[in-house]
C-alpha positions in Angstrom: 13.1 22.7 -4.5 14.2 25.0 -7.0 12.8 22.8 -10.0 9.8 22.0 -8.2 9.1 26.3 -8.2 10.5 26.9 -11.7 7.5 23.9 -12.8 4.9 25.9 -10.8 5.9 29.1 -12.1 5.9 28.4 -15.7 3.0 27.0 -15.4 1.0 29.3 -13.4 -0.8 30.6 -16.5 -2.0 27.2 -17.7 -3.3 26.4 -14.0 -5.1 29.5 -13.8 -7.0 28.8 -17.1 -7.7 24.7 -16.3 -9.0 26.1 -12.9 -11.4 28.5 -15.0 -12.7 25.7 -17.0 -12.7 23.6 -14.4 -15.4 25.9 -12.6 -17.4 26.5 -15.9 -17.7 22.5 -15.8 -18.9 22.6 -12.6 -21.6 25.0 -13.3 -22.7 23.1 -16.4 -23.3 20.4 -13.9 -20.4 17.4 -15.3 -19.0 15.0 -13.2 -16.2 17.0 -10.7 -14.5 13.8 -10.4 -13.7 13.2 -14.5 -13.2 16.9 -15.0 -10.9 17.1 -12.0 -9.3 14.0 -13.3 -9.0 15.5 -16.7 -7.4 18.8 -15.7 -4.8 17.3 -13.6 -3.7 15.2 -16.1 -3.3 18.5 -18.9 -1.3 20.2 -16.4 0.7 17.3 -15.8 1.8 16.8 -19.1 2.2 20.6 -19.6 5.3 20.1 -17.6 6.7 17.8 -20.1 6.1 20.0 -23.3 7.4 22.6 -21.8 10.9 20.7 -21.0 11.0 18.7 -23.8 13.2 20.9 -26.2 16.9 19.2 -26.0 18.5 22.4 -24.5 16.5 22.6 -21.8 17.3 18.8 -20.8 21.1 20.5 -22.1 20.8 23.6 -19.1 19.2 21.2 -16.8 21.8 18.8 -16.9 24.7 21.2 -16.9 23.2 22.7 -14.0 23.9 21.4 -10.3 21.0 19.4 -10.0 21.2 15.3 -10.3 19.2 13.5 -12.5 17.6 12.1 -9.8 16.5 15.9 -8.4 15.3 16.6 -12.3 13.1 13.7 -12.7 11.2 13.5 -8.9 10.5 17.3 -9.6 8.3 16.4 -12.1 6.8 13.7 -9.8 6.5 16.0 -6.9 5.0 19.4 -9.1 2.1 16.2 -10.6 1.0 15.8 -7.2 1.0 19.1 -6.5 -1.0 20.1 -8.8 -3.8 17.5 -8.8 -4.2 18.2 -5.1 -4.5 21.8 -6.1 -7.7 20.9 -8.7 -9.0 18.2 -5.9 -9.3 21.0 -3.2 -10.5 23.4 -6.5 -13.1 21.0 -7.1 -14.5 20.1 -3.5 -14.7 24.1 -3.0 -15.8 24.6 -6.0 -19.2 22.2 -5.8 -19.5 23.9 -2.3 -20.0 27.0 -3.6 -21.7 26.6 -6.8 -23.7 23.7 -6.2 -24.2 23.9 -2.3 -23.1 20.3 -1.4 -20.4 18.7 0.3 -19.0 16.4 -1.8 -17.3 12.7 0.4 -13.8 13.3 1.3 -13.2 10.5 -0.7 -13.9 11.9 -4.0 -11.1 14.2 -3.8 -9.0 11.3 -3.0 -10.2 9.2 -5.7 -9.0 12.0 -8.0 -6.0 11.9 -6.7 -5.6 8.5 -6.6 -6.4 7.7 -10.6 -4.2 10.6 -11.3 -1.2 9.1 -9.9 -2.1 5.7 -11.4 -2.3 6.6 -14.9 0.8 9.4 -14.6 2.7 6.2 -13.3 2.3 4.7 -17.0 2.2 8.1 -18.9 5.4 9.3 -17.5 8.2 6.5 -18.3 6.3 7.0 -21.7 7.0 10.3 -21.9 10.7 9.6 -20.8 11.4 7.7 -23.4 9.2 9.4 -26.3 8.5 11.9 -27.7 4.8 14.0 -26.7 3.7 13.8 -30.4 4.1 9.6 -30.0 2.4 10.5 -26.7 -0.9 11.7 -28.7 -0.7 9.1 -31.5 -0.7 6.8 -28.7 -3.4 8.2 -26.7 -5.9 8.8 -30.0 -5.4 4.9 -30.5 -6.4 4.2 -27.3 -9.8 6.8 -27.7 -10.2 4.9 -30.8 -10.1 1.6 -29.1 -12.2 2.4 -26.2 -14.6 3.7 -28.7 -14.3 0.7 -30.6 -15.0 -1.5 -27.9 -18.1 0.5 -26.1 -19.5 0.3 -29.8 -19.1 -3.5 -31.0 -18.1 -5.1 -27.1 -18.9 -4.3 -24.2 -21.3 -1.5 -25.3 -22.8 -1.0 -21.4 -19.0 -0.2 -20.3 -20.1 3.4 -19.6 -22.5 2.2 -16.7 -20.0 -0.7 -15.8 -17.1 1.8 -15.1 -19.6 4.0 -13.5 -21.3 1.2 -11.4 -17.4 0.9 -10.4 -16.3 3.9 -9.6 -19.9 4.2 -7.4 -19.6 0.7 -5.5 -15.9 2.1 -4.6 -16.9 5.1 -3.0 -19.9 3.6 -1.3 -17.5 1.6 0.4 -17.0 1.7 4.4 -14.2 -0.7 4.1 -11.3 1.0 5.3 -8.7 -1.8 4.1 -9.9 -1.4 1.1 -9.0 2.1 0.8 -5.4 1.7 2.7 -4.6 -1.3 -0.1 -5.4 1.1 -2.9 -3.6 4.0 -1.4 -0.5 2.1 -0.4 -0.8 0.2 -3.8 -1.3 4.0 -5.9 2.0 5.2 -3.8 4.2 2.1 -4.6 3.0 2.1 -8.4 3.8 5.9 -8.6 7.2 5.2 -6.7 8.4 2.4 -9.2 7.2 4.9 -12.4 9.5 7.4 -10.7 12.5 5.0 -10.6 11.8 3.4 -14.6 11.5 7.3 -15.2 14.7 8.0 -13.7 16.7 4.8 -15.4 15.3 5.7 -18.9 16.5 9.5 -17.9 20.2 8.5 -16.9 20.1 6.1 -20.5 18.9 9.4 -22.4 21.4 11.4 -20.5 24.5 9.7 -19.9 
């Protein structure tokens, strides 16, 4: 519990200024849903750069926490916060734009956040944040590379997607992908922890 604060204190700063931009996004009329997805994700990772110097990992560990406590915190604060920005962002189009937005957007926030976190954070585990980026400008330039010379209609494709998803009235559908999101997130969080202990033994 204790980690879980001193992660939402340090970054109380940095939440306060995503939230900001998050509302200035809002007014300029972009999609809640990517901007929400986009701001949890920064905040996320925040966590990590702040943590990564070795003598922090050095005080953690020689505290009385286990490794176990030092890794789900992060877990735990990622959820957290991306609630935080999904509420932000169905009150937020409330107010500015004066529509309800489906309770299932906020979940599908949520939802990707968790999924992409749950391959981002063994990653970050095991690297370094700076192989983090190099990683994630190859995959910008790939994705680029491919909507230009590929599949140049992926745009509409992803977007017919993520419409035809939350169109749907099927609620299997949504209990397979929920139950599927908490199990992937689960299984990062114990590679996370085994690549921790390795690091740390």
């Amino acid at each position: 519990m204790n980690l879980i604060r001193k992660d939402i204190i340090l970054l109380k700063k940095t939440m306060l200024v995503l939230l900001a931009i998050l509302c200035v996004y809002l007014l300029l009329d972009f999609s809640s849903i990517w901007v929400g997805i986009l701001c949890s994700i920064v905040i996320s990772m925040s966590a990590f750069t702040l943590d990564e110097k070795t003598s922090i990992h050095l005080l953690l560990n020689s505290l009385p926490y286990t490794r176990k406590e030092i890794v789900s915190s992060k877990y735990v604060v990622a959820v957290f916060f991306t609630i935080l920005i999904a509420v932000t962002t169905y009150i937020g189009t409330v107010i500015i734009h004066g529509e309800m937005l489906a309770w299932k957007e906020p979940l599908f926030i949520v939802a990707v956040v968790m999924a992409i976190l749950s391959f981002v954070f063994p990653f970050c585990y095991k690297f370094k944040s700076h192989y983090l980026m190099m990683a994630g400008i190859g995959l910008v330039a790939l994705y680029l590379l491919t909507v230009t010379f590929v599949i140049q209609d992926l745009n509409d494709r992803i977007r017919w997607f993520v419409k035809l998803l939350l169109n749907s009235n099927s609620t299997a559908e949504y209990i397979i992908i929920g139950v599927s999101v908490i199990l992937l997130y689960i299984g990062s969080g114990v590679v996370s922890l085994r690549i921790y202990k390795q690091k740390w033994l």
